[in-house]
BALOBA-1460 file (C-alpha; in Angstrom, 3 decimals):
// residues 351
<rec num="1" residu="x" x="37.970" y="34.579" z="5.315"/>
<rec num="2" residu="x" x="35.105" y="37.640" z="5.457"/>
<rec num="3" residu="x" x="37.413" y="39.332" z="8.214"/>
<rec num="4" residu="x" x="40.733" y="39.268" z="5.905"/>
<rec num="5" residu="x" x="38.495" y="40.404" z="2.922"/>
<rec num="6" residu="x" x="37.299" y="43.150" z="4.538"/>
<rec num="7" residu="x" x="41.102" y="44.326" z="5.625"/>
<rec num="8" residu="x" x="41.853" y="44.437" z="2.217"/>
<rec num="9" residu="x" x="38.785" y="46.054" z="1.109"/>
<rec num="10" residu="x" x="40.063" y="48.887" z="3.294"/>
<rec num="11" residu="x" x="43.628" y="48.799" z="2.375"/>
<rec num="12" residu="x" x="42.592" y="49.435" z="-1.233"/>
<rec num="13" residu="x" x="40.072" y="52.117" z="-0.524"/>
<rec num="14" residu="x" x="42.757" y="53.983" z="1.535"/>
<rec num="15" residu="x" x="40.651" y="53.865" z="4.838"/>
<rec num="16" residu="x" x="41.820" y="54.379" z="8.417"/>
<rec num="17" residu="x" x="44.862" y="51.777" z="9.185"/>
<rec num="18" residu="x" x="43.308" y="49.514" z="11.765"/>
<rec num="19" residu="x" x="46.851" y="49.546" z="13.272"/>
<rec num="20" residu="x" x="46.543" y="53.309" z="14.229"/>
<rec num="21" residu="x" x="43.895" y="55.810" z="15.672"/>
<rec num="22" residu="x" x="42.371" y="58.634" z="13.802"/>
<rec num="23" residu="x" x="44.295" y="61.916" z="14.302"/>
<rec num="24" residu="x" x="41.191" y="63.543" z="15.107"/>
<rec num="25" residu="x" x="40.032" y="61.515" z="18.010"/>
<rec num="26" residu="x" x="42.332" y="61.127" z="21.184"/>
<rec num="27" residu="x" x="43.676" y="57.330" z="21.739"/>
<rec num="28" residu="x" x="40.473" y="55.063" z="23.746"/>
<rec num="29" residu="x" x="38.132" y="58.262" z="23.248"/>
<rec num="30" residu="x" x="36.108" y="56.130" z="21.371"/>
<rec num="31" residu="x" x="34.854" y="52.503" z="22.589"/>
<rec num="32" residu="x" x="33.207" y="49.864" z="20.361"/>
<rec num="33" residu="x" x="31.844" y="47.001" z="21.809"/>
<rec num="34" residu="x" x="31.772" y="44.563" z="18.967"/>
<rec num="35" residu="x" x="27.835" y="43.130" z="19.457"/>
<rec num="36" residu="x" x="25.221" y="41.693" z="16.999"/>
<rec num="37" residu="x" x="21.914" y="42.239" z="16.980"/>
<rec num="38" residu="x" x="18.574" y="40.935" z="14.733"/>
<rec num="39" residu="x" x="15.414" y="42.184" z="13.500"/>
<rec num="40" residu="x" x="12.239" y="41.770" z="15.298"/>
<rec num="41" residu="x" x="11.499" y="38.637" z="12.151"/>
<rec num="42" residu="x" x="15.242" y="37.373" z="12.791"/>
<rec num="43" residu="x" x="15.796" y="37.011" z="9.401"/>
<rec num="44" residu="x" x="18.156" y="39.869" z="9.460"/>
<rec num="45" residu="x" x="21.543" y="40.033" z="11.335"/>
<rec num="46" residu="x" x="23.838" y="42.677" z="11.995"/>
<rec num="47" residu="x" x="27.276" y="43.034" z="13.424"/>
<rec num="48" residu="x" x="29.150" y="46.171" z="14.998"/>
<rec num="49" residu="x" x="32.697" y="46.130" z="15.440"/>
<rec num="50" residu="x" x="36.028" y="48.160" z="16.239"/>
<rec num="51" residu="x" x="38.100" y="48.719" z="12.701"/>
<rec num="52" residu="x" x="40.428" y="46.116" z="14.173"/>
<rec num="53" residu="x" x="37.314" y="43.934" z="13.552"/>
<rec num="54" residu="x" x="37.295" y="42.462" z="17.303"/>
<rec num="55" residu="x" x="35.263" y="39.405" z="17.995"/>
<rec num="56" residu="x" x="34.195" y="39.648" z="14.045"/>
<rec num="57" residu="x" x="34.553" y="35.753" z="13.486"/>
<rec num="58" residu="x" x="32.704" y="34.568" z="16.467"/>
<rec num="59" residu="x" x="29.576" y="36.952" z="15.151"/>
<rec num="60" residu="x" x="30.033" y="36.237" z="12.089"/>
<rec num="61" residu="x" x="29.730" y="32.455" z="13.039"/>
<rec num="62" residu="x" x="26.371" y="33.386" z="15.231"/>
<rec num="63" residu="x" x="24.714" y="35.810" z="11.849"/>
<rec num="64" residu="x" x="25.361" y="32.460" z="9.731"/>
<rec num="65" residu="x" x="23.744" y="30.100" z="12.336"/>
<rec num="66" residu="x" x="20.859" y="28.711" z="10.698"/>
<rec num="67" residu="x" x="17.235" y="29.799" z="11.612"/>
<rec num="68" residu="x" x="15.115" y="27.075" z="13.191"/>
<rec num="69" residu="x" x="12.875" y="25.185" z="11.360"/>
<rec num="70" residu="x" x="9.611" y="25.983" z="13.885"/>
<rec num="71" residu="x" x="10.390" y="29.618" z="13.661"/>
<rec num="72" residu="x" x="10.246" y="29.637" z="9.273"/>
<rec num="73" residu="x" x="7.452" y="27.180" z="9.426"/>
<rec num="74" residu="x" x="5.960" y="29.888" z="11.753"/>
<rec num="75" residu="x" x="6.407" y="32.391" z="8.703"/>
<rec num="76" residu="x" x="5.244" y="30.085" z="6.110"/>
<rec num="77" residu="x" x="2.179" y="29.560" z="8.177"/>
<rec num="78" residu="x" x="0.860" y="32.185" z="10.611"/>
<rec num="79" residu="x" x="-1.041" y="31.382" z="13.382"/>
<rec num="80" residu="x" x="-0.261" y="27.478" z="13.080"/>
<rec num="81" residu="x" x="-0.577" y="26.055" z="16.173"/>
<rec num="82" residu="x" x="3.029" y="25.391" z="18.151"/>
<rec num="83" residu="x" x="1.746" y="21.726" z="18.290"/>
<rec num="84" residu="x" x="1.460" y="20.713" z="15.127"/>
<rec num="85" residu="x" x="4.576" y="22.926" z="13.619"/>
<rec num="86" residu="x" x="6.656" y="20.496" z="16.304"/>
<rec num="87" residu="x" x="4.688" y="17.546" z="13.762"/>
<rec num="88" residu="x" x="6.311" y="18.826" z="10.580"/>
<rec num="89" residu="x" x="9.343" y="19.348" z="11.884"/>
<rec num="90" residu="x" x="11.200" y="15.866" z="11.173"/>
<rec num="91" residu="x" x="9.680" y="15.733" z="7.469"/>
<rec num="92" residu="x" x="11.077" y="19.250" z="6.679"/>
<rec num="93" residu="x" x="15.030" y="18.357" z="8.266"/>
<rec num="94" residu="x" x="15.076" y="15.894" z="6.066"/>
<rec num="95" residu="x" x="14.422" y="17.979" z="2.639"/>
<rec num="96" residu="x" x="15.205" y="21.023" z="4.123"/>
<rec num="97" residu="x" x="18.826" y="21.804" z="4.085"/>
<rec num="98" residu="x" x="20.233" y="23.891" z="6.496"/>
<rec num="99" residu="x" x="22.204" y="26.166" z="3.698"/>
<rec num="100" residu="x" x="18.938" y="27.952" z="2.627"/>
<rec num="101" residu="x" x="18.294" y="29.011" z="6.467"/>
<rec num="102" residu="x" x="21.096" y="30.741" z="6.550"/>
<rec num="103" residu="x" x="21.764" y="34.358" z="6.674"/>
<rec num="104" residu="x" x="24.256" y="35.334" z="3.735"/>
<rec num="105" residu="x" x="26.891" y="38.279" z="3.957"/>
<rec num="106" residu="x" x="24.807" y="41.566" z="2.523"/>
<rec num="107" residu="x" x="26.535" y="44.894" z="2.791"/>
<rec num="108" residu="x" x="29.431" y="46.312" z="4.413"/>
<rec num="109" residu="x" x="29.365" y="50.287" z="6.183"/>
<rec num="110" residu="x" x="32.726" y="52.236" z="8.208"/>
<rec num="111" residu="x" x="30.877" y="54.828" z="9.862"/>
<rec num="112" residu="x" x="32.269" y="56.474" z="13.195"/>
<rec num="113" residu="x" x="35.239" y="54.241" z="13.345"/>
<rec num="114" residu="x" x="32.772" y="51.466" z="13.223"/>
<rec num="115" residu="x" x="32.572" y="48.626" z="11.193"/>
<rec num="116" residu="x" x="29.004" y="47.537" z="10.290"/>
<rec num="117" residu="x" x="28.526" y="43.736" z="8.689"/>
<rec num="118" residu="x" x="24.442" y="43.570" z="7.729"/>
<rec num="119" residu="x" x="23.314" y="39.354" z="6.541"/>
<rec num="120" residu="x" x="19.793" y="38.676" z="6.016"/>
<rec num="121" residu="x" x="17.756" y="35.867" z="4.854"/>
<rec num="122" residu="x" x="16.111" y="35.692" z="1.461"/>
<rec num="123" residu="x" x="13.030" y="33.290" z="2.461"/>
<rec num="124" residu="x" x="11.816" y="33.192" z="-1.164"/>
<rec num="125" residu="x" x="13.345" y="29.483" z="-1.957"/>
<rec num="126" residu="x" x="13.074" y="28.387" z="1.759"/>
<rec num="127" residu="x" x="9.488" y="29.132" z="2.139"/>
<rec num="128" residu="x" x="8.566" y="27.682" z="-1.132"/>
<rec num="129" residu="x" x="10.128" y="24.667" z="-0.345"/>
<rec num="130" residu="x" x="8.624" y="24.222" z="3.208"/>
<rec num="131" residu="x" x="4.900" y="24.798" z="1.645"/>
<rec num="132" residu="x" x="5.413" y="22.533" z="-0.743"/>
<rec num="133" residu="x" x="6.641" y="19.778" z="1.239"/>
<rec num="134" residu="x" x="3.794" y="20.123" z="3.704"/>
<rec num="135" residu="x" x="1.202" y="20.647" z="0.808"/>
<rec num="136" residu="x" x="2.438" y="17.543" z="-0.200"/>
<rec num="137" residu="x" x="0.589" y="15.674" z="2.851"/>
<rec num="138" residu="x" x="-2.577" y="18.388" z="2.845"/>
<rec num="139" residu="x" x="-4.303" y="17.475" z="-0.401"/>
<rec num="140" residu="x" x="-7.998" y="17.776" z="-0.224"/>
<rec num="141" residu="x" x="-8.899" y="14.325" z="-1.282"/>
<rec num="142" residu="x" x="-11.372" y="12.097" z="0.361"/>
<rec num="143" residu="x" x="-10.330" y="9.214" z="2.548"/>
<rec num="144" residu="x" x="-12.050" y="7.087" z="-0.353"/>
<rec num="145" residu="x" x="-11.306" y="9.150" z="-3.397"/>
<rec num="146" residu="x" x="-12.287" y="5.682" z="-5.576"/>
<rec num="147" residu="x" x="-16.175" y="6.134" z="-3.748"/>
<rec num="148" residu="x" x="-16.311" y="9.931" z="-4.172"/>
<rec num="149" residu="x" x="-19.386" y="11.664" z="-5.530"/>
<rec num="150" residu="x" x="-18.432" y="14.716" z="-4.130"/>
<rec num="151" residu="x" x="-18.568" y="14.906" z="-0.561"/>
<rec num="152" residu="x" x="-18.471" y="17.465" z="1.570"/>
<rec num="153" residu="x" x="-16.150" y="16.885" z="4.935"/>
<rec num="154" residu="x" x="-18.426" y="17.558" z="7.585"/>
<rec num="155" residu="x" x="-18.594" y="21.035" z="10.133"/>
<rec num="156" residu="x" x="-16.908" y="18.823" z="13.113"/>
<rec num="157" residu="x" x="-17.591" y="20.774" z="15.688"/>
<rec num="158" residu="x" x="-21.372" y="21.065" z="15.363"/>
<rec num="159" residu="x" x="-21.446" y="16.890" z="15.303"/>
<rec num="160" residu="x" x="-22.566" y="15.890" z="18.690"/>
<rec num="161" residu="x" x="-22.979" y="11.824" z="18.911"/>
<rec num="162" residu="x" x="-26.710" y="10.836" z="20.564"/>
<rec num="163" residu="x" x="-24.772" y="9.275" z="23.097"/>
<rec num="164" residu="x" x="-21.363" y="10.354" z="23.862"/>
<rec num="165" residu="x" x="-18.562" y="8.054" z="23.958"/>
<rec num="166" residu="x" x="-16.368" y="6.076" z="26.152"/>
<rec num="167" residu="x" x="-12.681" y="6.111" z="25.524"/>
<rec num="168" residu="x" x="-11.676" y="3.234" z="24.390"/>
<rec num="169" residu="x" x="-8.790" y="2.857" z="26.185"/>
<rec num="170" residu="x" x="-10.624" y="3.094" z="30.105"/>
<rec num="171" residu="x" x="-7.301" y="4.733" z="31.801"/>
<rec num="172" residu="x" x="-6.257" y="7.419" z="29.382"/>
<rec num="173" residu="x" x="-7.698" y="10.770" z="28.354"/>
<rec num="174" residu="x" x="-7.417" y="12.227" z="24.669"/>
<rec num="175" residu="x" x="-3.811" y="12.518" z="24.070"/>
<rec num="176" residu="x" x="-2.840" y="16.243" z="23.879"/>
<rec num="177" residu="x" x="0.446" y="15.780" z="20.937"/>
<rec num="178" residu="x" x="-0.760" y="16.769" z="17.685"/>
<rec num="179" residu="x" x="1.793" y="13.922" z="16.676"/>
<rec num="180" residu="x" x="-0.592" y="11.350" z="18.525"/>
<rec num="181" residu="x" x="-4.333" y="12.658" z="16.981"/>
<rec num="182" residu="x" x="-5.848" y="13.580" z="13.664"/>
<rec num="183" residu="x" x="-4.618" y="15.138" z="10.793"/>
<rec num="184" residu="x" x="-0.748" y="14.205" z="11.823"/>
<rec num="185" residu="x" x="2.040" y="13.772" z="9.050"/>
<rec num="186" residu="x" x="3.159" y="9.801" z="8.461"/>
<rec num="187" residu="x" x="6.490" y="10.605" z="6.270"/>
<rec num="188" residu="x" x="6.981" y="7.041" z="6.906"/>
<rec num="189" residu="x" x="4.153" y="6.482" z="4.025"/>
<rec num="190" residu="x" x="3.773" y="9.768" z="3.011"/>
<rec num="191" residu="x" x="0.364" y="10.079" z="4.174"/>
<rec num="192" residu="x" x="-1.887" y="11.563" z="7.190"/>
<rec num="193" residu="x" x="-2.714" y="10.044" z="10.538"/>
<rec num="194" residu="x" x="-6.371" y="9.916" z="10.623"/>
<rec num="195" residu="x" x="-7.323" y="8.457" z="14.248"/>
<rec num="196" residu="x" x="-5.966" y="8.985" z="17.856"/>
<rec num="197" residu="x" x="-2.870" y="6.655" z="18.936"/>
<rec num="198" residu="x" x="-3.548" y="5.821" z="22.806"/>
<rec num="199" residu="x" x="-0.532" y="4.376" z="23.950"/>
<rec num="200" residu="x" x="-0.270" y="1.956" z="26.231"/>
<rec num="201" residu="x" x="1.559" y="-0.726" z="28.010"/>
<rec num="202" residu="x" x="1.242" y="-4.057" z="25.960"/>
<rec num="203" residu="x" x="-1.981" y="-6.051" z="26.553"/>
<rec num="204" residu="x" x="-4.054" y="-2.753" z="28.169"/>
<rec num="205" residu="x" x="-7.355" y="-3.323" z="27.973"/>
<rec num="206" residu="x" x="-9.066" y="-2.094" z="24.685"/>
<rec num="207" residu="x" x="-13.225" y="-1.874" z="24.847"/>
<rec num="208" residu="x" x="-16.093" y="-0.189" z="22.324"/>
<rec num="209" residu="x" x="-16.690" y="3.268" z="22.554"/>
<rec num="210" residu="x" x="-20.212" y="2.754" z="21.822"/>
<rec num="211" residu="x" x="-22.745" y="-0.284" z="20.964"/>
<rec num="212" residu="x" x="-22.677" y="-1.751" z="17.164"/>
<rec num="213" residu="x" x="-22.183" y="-4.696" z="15.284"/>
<rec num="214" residu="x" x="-18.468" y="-6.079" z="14.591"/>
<rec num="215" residu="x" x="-18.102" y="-5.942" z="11.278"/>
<rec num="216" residu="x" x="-13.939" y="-6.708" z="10.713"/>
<rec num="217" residu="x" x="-12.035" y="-8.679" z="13.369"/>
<rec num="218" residu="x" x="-8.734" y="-10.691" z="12.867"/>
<rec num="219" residu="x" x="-8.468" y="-13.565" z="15.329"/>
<rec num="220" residu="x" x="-6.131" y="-15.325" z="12.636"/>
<rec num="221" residu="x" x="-3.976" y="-12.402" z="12.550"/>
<rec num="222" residu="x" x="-0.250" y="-13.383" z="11.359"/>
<rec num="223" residu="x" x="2.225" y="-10.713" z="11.686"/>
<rec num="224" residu="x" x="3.890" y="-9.744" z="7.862"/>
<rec num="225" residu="x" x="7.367" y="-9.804" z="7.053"/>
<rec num="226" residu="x" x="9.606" y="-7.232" z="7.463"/>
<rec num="227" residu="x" x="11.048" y="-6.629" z="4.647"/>
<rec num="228" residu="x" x="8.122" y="-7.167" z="3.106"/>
<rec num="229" residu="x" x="6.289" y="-4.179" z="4.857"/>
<rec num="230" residu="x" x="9.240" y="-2.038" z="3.697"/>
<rec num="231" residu="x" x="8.542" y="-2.687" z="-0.082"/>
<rec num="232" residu="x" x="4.988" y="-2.130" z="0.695"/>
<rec num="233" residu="x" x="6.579" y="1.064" z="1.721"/>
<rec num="234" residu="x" x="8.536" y="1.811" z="-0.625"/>
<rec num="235" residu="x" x="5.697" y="1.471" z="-3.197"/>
<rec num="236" residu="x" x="3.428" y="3.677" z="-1.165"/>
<rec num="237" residu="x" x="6.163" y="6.786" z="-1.666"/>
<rec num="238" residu="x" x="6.750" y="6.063" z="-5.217"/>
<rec num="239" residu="x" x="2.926" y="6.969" z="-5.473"/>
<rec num="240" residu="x" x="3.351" y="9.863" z="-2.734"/>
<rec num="241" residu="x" x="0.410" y="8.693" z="-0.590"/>
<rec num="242" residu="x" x="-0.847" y="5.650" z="1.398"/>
<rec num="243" residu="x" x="-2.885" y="3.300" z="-0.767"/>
<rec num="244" residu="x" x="-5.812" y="1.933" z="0.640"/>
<rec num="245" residu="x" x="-4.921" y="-1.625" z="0.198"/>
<rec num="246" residu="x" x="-1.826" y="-0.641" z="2.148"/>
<rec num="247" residu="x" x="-3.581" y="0.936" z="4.681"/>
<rec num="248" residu="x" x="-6.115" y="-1.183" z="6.129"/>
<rec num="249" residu="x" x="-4.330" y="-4.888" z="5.295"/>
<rec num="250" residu="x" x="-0.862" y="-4.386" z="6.408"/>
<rec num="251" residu="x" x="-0.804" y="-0.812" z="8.286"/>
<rec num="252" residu="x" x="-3.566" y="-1.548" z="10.606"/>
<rec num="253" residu="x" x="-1.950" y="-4.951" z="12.049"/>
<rec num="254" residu="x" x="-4.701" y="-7.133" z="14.066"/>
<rec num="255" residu="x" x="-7.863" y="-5.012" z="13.878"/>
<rec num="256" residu="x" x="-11.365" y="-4.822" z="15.082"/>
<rec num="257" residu="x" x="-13.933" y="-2.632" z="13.089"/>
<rec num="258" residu="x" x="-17.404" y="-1.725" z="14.444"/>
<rec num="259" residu="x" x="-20.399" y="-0.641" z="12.308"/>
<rec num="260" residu="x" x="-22.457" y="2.047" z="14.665"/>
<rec num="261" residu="x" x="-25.469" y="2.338" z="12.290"/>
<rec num="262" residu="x" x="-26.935" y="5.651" z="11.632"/>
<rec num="263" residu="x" x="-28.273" y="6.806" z="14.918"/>
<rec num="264" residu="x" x="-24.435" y="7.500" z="16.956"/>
<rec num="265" residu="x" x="-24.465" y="10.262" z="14.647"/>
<rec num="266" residu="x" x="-27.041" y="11.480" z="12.772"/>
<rec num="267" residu="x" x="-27.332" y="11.742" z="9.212"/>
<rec num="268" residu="x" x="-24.086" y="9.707" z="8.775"/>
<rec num="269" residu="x" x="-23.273" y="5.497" z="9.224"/>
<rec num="270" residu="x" x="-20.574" y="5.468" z="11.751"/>
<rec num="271" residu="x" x="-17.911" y="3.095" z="12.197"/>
<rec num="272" residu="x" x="-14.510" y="2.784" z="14.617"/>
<rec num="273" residu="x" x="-11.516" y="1.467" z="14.135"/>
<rec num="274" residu="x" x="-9.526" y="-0.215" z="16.683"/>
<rec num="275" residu="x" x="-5.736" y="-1.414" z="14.910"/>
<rec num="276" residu="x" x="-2.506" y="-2.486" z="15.971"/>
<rec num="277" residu="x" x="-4.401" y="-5.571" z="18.531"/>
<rec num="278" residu="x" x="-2.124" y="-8.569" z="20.286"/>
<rec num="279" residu="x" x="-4.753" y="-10.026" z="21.267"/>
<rec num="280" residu="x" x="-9.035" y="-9.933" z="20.121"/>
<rec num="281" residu="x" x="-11.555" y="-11.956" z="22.436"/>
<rec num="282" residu="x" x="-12.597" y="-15.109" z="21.211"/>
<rec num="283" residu="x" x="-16.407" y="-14.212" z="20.547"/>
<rec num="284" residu="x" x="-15.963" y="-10.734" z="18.713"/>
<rec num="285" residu="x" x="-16.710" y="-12.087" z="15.287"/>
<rec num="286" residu="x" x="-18.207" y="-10.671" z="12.217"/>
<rec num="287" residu="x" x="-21.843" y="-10.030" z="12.949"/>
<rec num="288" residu="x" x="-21.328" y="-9.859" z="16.822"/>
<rec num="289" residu="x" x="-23.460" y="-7.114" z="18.110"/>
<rec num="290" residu="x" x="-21.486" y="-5.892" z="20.760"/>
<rec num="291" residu="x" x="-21.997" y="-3.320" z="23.804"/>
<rec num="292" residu="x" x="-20.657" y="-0.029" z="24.791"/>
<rec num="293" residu="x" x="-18.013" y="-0.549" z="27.192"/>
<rec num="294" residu="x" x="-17.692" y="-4.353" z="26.498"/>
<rec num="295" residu="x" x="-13.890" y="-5.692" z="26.073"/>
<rec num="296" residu="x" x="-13.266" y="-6.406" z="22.799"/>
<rec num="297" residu="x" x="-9.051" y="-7.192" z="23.003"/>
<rec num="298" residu="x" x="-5.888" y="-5.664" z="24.132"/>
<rec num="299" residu="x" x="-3.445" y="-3.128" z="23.090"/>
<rec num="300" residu="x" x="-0.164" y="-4.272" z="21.214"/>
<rec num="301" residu="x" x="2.014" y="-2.648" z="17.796"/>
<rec num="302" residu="x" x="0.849" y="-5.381" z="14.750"/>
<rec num="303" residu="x" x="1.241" y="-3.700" z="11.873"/>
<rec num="304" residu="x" x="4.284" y="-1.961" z="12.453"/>
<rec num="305" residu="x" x="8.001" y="-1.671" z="12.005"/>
<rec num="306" residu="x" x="9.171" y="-2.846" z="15.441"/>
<rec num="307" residu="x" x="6.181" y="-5.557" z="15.374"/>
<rec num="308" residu="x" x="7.486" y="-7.053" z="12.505"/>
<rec num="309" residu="x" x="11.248" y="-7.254" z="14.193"/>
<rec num="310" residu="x" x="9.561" y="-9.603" z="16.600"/>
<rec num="311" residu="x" x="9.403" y="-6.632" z="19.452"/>
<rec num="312" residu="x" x="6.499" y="-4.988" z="21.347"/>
<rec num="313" residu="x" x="7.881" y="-1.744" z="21.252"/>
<rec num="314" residu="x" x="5.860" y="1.404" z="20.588"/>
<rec num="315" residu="x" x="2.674" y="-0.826" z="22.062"/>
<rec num="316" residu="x" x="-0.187" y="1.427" z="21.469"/>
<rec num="317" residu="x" x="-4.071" y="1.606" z="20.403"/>
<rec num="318" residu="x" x="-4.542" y="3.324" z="16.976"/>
<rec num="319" residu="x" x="-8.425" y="4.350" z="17.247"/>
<rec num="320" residu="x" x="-10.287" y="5.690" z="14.272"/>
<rec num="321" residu="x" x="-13.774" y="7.055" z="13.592"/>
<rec num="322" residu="x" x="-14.761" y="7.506" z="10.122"/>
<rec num="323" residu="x" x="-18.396" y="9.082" z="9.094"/>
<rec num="324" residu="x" x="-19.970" y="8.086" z="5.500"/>
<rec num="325" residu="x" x="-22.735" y="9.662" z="3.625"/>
<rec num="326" residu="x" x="-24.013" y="8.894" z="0.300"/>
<rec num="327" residu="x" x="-21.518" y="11.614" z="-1.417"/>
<rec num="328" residu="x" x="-18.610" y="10.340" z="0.607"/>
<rec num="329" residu="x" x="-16.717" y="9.035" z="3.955"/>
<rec num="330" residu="x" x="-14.734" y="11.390" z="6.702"/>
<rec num="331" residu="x" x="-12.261" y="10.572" z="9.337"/>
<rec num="332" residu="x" x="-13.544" y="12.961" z="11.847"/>
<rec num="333" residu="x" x="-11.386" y="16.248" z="12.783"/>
<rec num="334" residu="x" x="-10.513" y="15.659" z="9.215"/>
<rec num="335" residu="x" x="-8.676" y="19.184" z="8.373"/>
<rec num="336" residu="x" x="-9.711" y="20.656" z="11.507"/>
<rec num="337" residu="x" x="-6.699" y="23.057" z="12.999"/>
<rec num="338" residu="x" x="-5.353" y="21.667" z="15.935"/>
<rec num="339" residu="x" x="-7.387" y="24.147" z="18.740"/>
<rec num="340" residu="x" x="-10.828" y="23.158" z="16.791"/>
<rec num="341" residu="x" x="-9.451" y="19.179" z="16.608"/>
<rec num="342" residu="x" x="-9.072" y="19.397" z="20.447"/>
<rec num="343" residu="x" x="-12.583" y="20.949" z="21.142"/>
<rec num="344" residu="x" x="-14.423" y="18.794" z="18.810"/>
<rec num="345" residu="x" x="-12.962" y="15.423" z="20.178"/>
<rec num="346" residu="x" x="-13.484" y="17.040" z="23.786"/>
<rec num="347" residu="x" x="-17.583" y="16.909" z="22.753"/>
<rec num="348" residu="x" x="-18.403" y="13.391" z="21.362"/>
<rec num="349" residu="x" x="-16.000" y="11.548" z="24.359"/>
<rec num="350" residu="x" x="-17.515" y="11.438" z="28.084"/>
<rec num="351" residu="x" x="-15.709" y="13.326" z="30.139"/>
């Protein structure tokens, strides 16, 4: 449509006939390759063409083509790690439409026997929209806002444990996806991943990354409903975050939870969280002291979606250690930048 409203633009305005050749230039003297080029930011397109407008649809079609997602999330965000733009990236397609990364038709220039098409981006609604959707999961609430006396989240990197610890799951390393560690989106509940997710084959081996007391451990676990977990769910959006009843008695699944006292790290009570269990040894039980190292149950995916289908799909250890103080409780890397969440888990885990 563009191409024939161009034609006419230059019918009316008594320009060159694209039929004929100018009477000052000899027939072929000049050659246009019809090509398309973009600004260094890509949000700007623009198209060169012959004024029989050759190949004009096809580059039309590529100056429309929607910018990527990772790319305007780039723009948004400068200097965000590739790893954890790749996290936001399925909660932004869905509430992003692909209209408003488009480049739109701008202005229209016949210089030289050339025909020059400029479309560019306006990124003022687009950007908006992407840093409000992912300022929707970044609020700068405690863990525990209902225990808060003002707490300061903790300099992460300068916390060194007394002893470092084991992983918990012996055969795998820190998991390098930002999808799989800290400070991940959950659209699913509209809230953020605070632990690592080691996964595993069903029934791996799950021990204590350090010596404590049990303090939470659910050898009568029955699995919940579907269904049921989706209206859980569904509630959870309505409120736009993860409640914490939600959280730790359906989310979590069959869990273990170990109080570390105040000497793992210093100035802080320490406890970890090991969820989503098929199976918890017989003598972990509340007010078990147990010993770094020691096997406490086995990997499995209680607590979630595919769980409740009566599958063992997605099998995998979520693993969580949360710091308290008397002014609040942290999740550690909690805000940490993907780079800094990498180097601080790096020191408190043997290597």
């Amino acid at each position: 449509m563009l191409k024939y409203l161009i034609l006419l633009v230059f019918v009316l305005l008594g320009c060159s006939n694209p039929s004929h050749t100018s009477p000052n230039i000899e027939p072929n003297e000049i050659i246009i390759s019809p090509s398309i080029t973009f600004s260094t930011d890509s949000l700007n397109a623009t198209i060169i063409t012959n004024i029989n407008l050759t190949n004009f649809d096809s580059l039309s079609s590529i100056a429309y083509y929607p910018i990527s997602l990772e790319y305007l999330t780039q723009v948004a965000y400068p200097g965000l790690h590739d790893s954890t733009i790749v996290n936001y990236i399925d909660i932004l397609q869905k509430t992003i439409p692909f209209q408003q990364r488009r480049r739109t038709f701008k202005s229209l220039n016949n210089k030289n026997e050339s025909i020059i098409a400029n479309y560019t981006l306006d990124t003022t609604l687009v950007l908006k929209n992407i840093r409000n959707r992912i300022n929707m999961f970044n609020n700068k609430l405690p863990i525990m806002p209902l225990f808060d006396r003002g707490g300061q989240i903790p300099d992460f990197n300068k916390i060194i444990p007394s002893d470092k610890l084991l992983l918990p799951v012996k055969t795998l390393n820190i998991p390098t996806r930002a999808s799989r560690l800290p400070n991940a989106l959950r659209d699913y509940r509209s809230g953020i991943h605070r632990g690592i997710d080691f996964f595993s084959n069903w029934g791996t081996e799950v021990r204590s990354v350090a010596g404590g007391t049990i303090i939470r451990s659910d050898l009568s676990y029955k699995e919940i409903p579907a269904d049921f977990r989706v209206q859980m769910l569904e509630r959870a959006s309505m409120l736009s975050r993860t409640p914490s009843d939600i959280f730790n008695e359906l989310l979590l699944g069959q869990a273990v939870i170990i109080d570390h006292g105040f000497e793992l790290f210093p100035g802080y009570r320490s406890i970890t969280i090991y969820a989503h269990l098929s199976y918890i040894e017989n003598k972990i039980l509340p007010g078990y002291n147990i010993s770094s190292g020691e096997l406490l149950g086995r990997s499995g995916n209680t607590g979630t979606r595919p769980s409740t289908l009566g599958t063992k799909e997605e099998s995998h250890l979520h693993w969580e250690l949360i710091l308290q103080d008397a002014k609040g409780e942290y999740y550690f890397g909690q805000e940490l930048d993907y780079e800094s969440l990498i180097s601080a888990l790096n020191q408190i885990f043997e290597n």
